[in-house]
C-alpha positions in Angstrom: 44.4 9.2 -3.1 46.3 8.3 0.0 44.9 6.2 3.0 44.8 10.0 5.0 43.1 12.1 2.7 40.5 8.9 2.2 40.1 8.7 6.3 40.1 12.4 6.4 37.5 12.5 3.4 35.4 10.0 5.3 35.3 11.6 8.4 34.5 14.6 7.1 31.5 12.7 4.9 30.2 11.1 8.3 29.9 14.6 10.3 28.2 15.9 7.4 25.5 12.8 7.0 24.8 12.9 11.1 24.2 16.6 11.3 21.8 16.9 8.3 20.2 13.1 9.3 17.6 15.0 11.2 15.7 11.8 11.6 19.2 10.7 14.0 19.5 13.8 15.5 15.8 14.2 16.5 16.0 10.4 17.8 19.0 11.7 19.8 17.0 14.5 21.2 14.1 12.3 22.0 16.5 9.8 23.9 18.7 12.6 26.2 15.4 14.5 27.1 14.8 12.4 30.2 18.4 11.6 31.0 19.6 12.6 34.3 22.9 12.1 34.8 26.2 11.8 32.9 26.8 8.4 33.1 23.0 7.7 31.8 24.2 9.7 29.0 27.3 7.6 28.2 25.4 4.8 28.5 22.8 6.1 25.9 25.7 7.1 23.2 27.7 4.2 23.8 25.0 1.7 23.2 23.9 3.3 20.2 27.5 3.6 18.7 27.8 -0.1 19.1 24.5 -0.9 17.5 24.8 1.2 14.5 28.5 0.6 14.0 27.6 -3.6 14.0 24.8 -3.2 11.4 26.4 -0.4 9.4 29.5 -2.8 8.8 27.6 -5.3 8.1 25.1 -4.1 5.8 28.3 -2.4 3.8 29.9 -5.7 3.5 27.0 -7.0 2.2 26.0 -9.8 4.8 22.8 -8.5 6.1 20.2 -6.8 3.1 19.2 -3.2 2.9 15.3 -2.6 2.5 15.6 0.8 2.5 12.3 1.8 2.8 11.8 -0.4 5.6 14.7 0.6 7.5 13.7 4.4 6.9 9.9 3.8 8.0 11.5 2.0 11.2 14.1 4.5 12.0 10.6 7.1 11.9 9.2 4.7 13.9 12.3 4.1 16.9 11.7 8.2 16.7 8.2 7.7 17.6 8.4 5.1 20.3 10.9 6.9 22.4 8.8 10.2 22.0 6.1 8.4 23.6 8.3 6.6 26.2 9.2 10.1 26.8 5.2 11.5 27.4 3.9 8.5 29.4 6.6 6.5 30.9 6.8 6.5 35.1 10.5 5.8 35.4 13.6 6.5 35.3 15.9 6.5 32.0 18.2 4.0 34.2 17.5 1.1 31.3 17.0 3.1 27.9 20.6 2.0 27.0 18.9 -1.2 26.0 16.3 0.3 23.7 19.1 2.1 22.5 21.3 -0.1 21.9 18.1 -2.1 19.9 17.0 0.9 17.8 20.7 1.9 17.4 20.8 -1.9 14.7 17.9 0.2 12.3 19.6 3.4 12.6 22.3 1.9 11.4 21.4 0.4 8.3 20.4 3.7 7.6 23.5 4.8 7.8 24.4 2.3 5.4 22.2 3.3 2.8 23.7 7.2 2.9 26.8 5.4 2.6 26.0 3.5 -0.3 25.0 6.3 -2.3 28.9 8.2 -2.1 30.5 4.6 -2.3 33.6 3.5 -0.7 36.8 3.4 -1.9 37.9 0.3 -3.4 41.8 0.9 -2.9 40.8 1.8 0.8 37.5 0.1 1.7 38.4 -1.0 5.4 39.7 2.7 6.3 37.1 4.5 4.1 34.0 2.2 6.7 35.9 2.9 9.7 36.7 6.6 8.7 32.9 7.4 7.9 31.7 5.8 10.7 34.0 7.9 13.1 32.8 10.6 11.4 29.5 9.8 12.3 30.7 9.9 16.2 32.3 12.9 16.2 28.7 14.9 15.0 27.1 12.8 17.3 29.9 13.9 20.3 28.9 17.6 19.1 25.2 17.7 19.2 25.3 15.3 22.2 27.7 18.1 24.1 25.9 20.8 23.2 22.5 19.8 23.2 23.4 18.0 27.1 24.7 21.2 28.0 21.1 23.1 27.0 19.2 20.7 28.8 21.2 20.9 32.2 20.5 24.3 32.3 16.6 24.0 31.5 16.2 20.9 34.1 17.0 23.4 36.6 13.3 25.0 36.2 10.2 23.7 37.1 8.8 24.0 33.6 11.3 21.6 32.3 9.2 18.3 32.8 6.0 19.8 31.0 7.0 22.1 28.3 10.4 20.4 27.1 9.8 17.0 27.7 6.3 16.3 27.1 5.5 18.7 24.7 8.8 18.9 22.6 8.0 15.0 22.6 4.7 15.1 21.8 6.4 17.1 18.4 8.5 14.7 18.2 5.9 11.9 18.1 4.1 13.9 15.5 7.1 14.5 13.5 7.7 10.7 13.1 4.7 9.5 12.4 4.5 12.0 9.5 8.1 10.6 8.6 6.6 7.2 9.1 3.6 7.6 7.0 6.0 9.2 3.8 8.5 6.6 3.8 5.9 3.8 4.0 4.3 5.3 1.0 7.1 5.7 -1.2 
């Protein structure tokens, strides 16, 4: 195969592992449900592209190991802890960049392991990373712009602060720490 049909495969491979990772895309949800503004957002998805693209390469390329059921019990966990951020914290989202950007190292040697398992291409092993890894971005753009889009309208109501935030959090929470409890028991 060609360097374009490997990117293009690639890409295509990393859309597909974000939107059925429901462990990311729950985390996701957990991290924009108190955002307020735009450039909280941006500041949320950036730091976490950053973080998982560093440990993703590097955990491909072999410098830093891969305890998958570690890294999947902690991923379960980062879902928990900004669940309950979410339910009892008294500020503002201003700084959650930086627990993003933290959580956004373990989420990416998850993506690593998901990667391990299809392989990269030997003949195209720097394109086939990058590729996937874009890929990986683009979901994330998607369900980012469409979820955002949901929650701007449901801020509006006076509801919003009770019933999606706390208690879709509190399900959340509840959904990791089952997570958390599986993968430690594996």
């Amino acid at each position: 195969m060609d360097a374009l049909s490997i990117a293009l495969m690639y890409v295509q491979l990393g859309i597909e592992h974000i939107l059925s990772g429901i462990d990311h895309l729950l985390f996701l949800v957990a991290l924009l449900l108190i955002a307020k503004s735009i450039m909280e957002v941006l500041k949320i998805v950036t730091a976490f592209t950053v973080a998982h693209s560093i440990t993703l390469s590097l955990a491909v390329l072999g410098i830093i190991p891969v305890y998958e059921t570690w890294v999947e019990a902690g991923i379960a966990l980062t879902i928990c802890y900004v669940a309950a951020e979410n339910i009892f914290r008294k500020s503002s989202a201003r700084w959650r960049w930086i627990l993003t950007f933290i959580f956004g190292l373990i989420h990416g040697i998850g993506f690593s392991s998901a990667l391990s398992q299809v392989g990269l291409s030997k003949s195209h092993f720097l394109v086939s990373l990058l590729t996937f890894n874009v890929g990986i971005e683009i979901g994330q753009l998607i369900v980012v712009g469409v979820l955002w889009f949901f929650l701007v309208k449901a801020r509006a109501n006076s509801w919003y602060q009770t019933a999606v935030v706390r208690v879709g959090s509190a399900i959340i929470f509840i959904i990791g720490l089952v997570w958390f409890i599986e993968r430690i028991n594996v």
